[in-house]
C-alpha positions as CSV (number, residue, x, y, z in Angstrom):
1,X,-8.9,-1.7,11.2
2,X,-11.4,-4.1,9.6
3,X,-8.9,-5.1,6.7
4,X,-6.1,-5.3,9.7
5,X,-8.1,-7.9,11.6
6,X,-8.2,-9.7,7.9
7,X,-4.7,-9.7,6.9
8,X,-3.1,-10.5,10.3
9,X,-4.7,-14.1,10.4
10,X,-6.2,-14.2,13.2
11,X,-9.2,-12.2,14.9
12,X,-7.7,-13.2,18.5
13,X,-5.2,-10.5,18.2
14,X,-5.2,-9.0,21.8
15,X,-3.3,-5.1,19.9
16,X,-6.1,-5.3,17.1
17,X,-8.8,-6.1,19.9
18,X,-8.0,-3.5,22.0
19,X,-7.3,-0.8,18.9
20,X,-10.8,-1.7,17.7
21,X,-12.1,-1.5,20.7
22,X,-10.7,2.2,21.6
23,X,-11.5,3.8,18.1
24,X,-15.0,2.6,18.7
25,X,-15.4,4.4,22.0
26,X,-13.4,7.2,20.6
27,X,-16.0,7.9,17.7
28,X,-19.0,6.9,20.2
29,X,-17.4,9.5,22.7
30,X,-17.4,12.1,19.8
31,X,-20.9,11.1,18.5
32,X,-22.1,11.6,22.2
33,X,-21.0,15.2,22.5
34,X,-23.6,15.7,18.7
35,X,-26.6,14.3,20.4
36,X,-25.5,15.9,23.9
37,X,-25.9,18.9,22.0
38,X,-29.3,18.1,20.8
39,X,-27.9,18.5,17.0
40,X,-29.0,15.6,14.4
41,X,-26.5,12.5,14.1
42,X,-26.2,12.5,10.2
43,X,-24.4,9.9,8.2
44,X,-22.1,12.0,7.6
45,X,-20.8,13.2,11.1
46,X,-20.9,9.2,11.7
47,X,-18.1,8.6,8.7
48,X,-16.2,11.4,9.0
49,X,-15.4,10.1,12.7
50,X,-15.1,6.7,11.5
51,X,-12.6,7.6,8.8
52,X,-11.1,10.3,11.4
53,X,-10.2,6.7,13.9
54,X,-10.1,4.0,12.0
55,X,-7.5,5.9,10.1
56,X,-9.2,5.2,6.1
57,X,-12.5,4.8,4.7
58,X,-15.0,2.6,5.0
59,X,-14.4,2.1,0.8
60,X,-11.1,1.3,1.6
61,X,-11.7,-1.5,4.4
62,X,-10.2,0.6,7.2
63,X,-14.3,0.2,8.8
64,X,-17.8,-1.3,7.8
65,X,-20.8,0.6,9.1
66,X,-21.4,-2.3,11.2
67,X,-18.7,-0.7,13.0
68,X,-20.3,2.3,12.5
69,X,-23.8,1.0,13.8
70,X,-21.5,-0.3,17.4
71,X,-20.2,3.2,17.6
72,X,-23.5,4.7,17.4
73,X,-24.9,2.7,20.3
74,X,-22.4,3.3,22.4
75,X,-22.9,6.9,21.9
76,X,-26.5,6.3,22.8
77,X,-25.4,5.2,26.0
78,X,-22.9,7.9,26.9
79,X,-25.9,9.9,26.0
80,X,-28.6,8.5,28.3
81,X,-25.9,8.1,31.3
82,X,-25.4,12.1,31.1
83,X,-28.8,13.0,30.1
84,X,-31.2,9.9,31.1
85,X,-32.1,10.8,34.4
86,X,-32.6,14.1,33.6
87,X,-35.2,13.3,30.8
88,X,-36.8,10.8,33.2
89,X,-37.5,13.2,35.5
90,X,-38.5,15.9,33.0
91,X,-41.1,12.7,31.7
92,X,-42.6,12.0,35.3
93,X,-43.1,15.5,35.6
94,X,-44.9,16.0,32.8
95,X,-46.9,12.8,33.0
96,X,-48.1,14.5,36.5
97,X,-49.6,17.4,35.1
């Protein structure tokens, strides 16, 4: 994705934009679903997604882990609209006692 935005001239694309865009959310939505489950995020679960969307390795150009780094926070934020208010709550709670 990375090398596409390269070697198509311009990074104004609107079809590279919007691919970009939707393999980031696609790996963020599938990092989500790791820290949903309270397992650990590894670096590997994060480039075997990224390699899994962006169609090619990071060695390759298909994705930099800046990329990777965008995904992540997005995930974070799926994360924290499913689980945030629920952890809130849990912390007021305890703060309480």
């Amino acid at each position: 994705m990375v090398q596409q935005l390269f070697t198509q001239g311009s990074l104004f694309d609107l079809q590279t934009v919007i691919d970009y865009g939707q393999s980031v959310i696609s790996v963020a939505q599938e990092l989500a679903k790791v820290l949903i489950d309270n397992r650990p995020l590894s670096t590997k679960t994060v480039s075997s997604q990224m390699n899994r969307y962006f169609l090619g390795t990071a060695a390759s150009g298909a994705w930099q882990w800046k990329d990777a780094y965008e995904a992540v926070e997005v995930a974070q934020m799926l994360y924290l609209r499913q689980k945030g208010y629920k952890l809130l709550l849990e912390s007021r709670l305890a703060l309480s006692r």
